[in-house]
N, C-alpha and C positions, 0 to 999 in steps of 0.2 A: 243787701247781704253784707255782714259785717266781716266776713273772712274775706271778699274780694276786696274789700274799701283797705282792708291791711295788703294785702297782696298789690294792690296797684299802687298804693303812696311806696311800697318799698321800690316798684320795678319800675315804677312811671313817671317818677321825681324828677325833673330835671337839676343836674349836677350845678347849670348856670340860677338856681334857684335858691340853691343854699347859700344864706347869708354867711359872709367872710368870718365875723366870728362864731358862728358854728364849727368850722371847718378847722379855725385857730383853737380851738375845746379841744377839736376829735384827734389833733396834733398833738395837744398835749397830754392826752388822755395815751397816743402812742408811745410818749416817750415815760412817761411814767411806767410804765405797764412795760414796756420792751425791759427799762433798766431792772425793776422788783424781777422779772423773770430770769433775767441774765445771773443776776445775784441769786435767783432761785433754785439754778441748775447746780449747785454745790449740795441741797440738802438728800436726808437720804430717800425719800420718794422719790424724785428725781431720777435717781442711777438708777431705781428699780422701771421704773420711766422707761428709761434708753436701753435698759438688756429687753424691756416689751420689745423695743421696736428693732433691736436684734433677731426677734424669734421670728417676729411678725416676715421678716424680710422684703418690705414692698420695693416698688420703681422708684429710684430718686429722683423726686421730683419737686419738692419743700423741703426750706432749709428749718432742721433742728435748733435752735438759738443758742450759742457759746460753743458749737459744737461742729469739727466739719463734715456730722451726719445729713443725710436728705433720706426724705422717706414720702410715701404717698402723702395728699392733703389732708384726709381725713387723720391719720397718724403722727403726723406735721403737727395738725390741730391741735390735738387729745396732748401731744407732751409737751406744748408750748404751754398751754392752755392748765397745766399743771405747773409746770416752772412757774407760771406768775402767777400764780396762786401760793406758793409753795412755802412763803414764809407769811403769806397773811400780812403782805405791804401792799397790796393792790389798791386802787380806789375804789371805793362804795357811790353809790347812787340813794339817796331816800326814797323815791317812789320805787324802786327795783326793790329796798329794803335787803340788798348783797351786791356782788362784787360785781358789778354788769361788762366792763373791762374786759377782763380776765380772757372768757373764752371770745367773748368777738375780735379783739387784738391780735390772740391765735389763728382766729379763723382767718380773719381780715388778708393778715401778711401769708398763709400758706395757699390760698385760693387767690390770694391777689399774685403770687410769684411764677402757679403754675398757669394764668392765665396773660401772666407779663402785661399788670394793670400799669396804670401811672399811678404816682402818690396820691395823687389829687381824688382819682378814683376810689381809692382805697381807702379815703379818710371819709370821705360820701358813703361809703358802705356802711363802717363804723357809724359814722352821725345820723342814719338813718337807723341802722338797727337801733340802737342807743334810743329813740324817737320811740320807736314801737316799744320796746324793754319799758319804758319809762311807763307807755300807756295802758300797757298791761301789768304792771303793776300798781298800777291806779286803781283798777276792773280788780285788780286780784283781792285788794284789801289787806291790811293788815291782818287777818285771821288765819288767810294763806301759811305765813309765816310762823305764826304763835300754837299752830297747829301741829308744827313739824316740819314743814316742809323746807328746804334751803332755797331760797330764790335764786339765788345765782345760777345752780343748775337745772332748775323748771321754767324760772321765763327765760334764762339762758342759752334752753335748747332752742327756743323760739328764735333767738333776737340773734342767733349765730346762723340759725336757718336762713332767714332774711340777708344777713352780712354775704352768708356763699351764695345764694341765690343771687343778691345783689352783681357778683362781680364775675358771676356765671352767666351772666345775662337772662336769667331765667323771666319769660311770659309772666303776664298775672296768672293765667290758669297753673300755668307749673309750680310759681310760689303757692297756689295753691294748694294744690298737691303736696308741695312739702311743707305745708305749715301742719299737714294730715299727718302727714310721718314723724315729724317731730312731738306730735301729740301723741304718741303711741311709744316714747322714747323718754317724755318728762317723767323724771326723780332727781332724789338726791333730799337726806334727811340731814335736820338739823343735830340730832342724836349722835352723827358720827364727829360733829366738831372736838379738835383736837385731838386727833388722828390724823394718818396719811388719805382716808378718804375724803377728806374735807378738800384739798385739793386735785383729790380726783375727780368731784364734783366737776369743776372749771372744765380742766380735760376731757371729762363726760359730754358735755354741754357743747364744746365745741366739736367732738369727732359727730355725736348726733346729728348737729346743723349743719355741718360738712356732707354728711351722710346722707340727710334730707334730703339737700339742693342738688347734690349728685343722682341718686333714685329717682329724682322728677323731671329733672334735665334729660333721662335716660329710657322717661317711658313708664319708670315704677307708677303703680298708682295708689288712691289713697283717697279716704273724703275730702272731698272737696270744699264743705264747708262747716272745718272743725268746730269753729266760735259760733255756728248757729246751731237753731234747735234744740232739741232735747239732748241730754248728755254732752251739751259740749263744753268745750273746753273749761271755763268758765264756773261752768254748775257741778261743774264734776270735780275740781280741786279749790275752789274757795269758798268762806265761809257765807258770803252774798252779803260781807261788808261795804265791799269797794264800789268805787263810783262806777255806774251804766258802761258798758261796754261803748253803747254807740255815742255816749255824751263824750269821753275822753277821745275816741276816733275823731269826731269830732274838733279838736283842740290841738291836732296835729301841727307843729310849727307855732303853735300859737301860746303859751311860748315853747321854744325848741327845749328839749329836755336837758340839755347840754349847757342852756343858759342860765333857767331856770328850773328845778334848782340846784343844776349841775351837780360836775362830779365832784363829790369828797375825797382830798390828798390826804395821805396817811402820812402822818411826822411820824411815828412810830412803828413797826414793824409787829403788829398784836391786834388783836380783835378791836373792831371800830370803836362796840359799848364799851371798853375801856377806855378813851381818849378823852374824854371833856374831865373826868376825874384828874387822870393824869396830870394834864393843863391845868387844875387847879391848882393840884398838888406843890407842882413845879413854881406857881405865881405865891403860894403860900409860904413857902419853903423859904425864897427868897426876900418878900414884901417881910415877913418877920424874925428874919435869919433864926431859923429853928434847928435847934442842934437835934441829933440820930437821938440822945441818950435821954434828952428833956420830954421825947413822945408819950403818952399815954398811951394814946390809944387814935385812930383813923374811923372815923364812921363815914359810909358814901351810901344817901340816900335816891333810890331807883323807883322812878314812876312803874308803874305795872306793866310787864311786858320787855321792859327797858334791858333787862339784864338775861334775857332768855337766855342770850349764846353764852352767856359767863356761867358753865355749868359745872367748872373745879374749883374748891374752893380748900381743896389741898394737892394741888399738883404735883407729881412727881418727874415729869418727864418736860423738857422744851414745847414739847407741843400744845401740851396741858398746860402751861404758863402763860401761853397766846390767851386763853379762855380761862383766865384768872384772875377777877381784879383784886385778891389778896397777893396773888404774884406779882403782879404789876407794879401796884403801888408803894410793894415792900419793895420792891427792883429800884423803882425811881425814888425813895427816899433814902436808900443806900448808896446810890450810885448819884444822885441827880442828875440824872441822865437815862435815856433807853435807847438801845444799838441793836445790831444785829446781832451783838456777841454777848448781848442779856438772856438772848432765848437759844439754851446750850441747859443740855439735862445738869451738867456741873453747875452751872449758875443755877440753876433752881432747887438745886442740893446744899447749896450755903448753908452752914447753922446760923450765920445773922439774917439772913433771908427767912428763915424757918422761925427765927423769935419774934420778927418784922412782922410776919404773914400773921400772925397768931395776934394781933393789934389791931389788925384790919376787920372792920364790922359793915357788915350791909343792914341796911332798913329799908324799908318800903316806903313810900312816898305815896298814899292813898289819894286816890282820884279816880273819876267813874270813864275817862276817859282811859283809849289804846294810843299807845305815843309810837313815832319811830325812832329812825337816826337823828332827829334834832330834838328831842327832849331832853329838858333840863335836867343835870343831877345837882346834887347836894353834897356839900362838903364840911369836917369837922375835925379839926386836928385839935386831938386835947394834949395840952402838954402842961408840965410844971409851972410856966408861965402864965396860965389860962387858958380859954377855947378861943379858934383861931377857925371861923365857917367860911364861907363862900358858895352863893348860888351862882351855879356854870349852867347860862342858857344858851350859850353855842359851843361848838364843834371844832378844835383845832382841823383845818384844812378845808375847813365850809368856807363857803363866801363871807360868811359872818369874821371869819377868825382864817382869812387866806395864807396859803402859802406863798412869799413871791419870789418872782424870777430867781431869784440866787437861790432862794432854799430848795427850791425843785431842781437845779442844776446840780446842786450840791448832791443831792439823794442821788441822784442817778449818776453822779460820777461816783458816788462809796458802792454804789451795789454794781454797776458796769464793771468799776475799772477791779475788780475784784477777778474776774473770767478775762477781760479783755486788757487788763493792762494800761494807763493813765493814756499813752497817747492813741489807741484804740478807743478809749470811752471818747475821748475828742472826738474822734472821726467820726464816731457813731454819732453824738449827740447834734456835731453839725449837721451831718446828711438828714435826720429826724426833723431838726428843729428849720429846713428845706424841704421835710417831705412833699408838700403840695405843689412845687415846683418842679421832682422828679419826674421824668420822662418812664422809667421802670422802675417798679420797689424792688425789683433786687438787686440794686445797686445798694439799698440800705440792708438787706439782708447778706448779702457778701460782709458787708461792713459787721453784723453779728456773729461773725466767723473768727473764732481768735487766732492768731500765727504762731501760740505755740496750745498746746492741748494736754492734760494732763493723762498720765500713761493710762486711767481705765478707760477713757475717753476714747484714746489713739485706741487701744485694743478692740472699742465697738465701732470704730470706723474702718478698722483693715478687715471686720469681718466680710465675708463671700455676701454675707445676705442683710449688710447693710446697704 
């Protein structure tokens, strides 16, 4: 039965069985994912985030990240779980095909605080769900995605189910049970990219598997064996491209998803199918010192499929520039460079940005094959001096095209110490970068508390019903 074989590798695993760099992945995959969130609690989803969890008024019992709000776990979840989504700097996964991170990190640290895990346990939760995420997005297929659907928040609901189940201690049969529940709780469309539900999604996903492992833990019930039989899971949201269910269950650990082929770091804070362009752009720019004024014109050719999520292709607003690679690439040839402070409705409002955009050409790149996150694009900078192409077959932040130690540092100190303040991202980034050594995570979540908060903040913490 293939829903028990997933319900028992999550609850059954022994923690002394996960190899040390597994463990060192799912650390980093914390810290990455705490810092983009931290940085995330400024935008405006966010504050609409935290007046929710004003209305909402639960028991504080999870901490809010940058914030010295607490709220139940499930609610904990959903607006962490949004924070790191919230500017589209999270890491991607290619067999999840979305942001896998996002909601289990939320889940992770708000079910890991109100059950007073150790770090160690917490990062086990994460690299285990992460495991399952990976293999069901294998099963899902590429069609899943191309279809509509957002991974992050469909196998997200799963693989956050798993992470609270994980550290709830829940039976196989109870993960059972909530792998049921969380089947009756998957969405999240690709349609709403560049918008504020795009990171509700995340939020979605994790208050769900929060939700799940609570209900099952609690007695809810539910089938018991979603991934079998007729209409499950499986047959009922993808297109019956992806590899066998039970051959990828199968393959568990073998290799760990975490290692292979791990998580993709974002250098830049915008949708993933814009980055290997980008990275061309940036190596073009420079290998032929190309002046703004000399450009023709930018052609970036996309295998099929490759540029789904790029669905503006005249963006008006910051969020719509994430999902732009006319914005993008007019961004980084103006600037030479992309920040946080690129994706702002005023910077997308530029008139050189708008003469830039207007240079930028897509073409298709014809092939009978479906590509993911590592397909190659195509580059061509026509300028007065001649054409200037470049084939980009990897991924800035893939294994192919790593980020290292300092650059990942660096990120997460510009988007931390932004909410926390320079010698607060220290403390946080230490205590993180020891998490598996921590006796309680919330000694690290204390540490995601800043000592000073800005006045709408202070005003949703003094409320009676936060």
């Amino acid at each position: 039965m293939l829903t028990q074989q997933l319900a028992s590798f999550v609850v059954d695993t022994n923690i002394e069985t996960i190899p040390a760099e597994v463990m060192q992945g799912a650390r980093d995959a914390l810290i990455d994912t705490l810092g983009v969130g931290l940085a995330g609690t400024l935008e405006p989803v966010s504050e609409i985030a935290l007046r929710l969890v004003q209305e909402v008024g639960a028991r504080r019992q999870s901490t809010i990240w940058g914030t010295p709000l607490a709220t139940s776990p499930a609610e904990a979840a959903y607006t962490n779980g949004i924070f790191a989504h919230a500017l589209d700097f999270d890491d991607s996964h290619p067999h999840v095909r979305g942001h896998a991170s996002a909601p289990m990190i939320a889940t992770a640290l708000a079910v890991g605080e109100v059950t007073g895990a150790s770090g160690a346990r917490v990062l086990a939760a994460y690299a285990l769900g992460l495991e399952l995420a990976g293999k069901l997005g294998r099963a899902m297929g590429h069609g899943h995605y191309l279809r509509g659907w957002h991974s992050t928040s469909t196998i997200g609901t799963f693989s956050s189910a798993a992470v609270a189940g994980r550290l709830w201690g829940l039976n196989a049969a109870e993960m059972r049970t909530a792998f049921g529940i969380a089947a009756s709780q998957v969405s999240g469309l690709v349609r709403n990219f560049g918008t504020m539900t795009k990171p509700f999604h995340s939020g979605r996903a994790a208050r769900a598997g929060v939700m799940a492992a609570w209900l099952a833990k609690n007695g809810h019930t539910a089938d018991v064996s979603i991934f079998d039989g007729k209409n499950n899971v499986l047959e009922t949201y993808s297109s019956g491209d992806g590899a066998p269910l039970a051959e990828v269950i199968g393959k568990f650990g073998a290799p760990w998803e975490i290692l292979k082929p791990g998580n993709w770091v974002k250098r830049w804070p915008c949708c993933y199918s814009n980055h290997r362009a980008i990275g061309g752009v940036l190596k073009l720019l420079e290998q032929h010192q190309i002046r703004n004024e000399e450009i023709n014109s930018i052609a970036v050719g996309f295998l099929p499929g490759t540029d789904t999520a790029l669905i503006y292709t005249n963006p008006q607003t910051s969020l719509e520039g994430k999902f732009s690679i006319e914005y993008t690439l007019a961004a980084t040839v103006l600037d030479r460079k992309l920040t946080l402070e690129s994706f702002t409705d005023v910077m997308v409002q530029r008139a050189p940005i708008r003469s830039l955009m207007a240079k930028v050409r897509r073409y298709r790149i014809e092939d009978s094959k479906v590509y993911g996150l590592d397909a190659p694009t195509d580059l061509e900078i026509d300028t007065a001096r001649g054409k200037f192409s470049m084939h980009i077959a990897h991924t800035p932040g893939s294994p192919d095209w790593p980020m290292t130690d300092a650059d990942r540092s660096e990120k997460f100190m510009d988007c931390a110490a932004r909410v926390l303040g320079t010698r607060g991202a220290e403390h946080l980034l230490d205590l993180a970068q020891r998490c598996e050594k921590l006796s309680d995570i919330r000694q690290l979540l204390k540490a995601a508390v800043p000592t000073v908060t800005t006045p709408a903040k202070l005003n949703l913490a003094a409320s009676p019903t936060s």
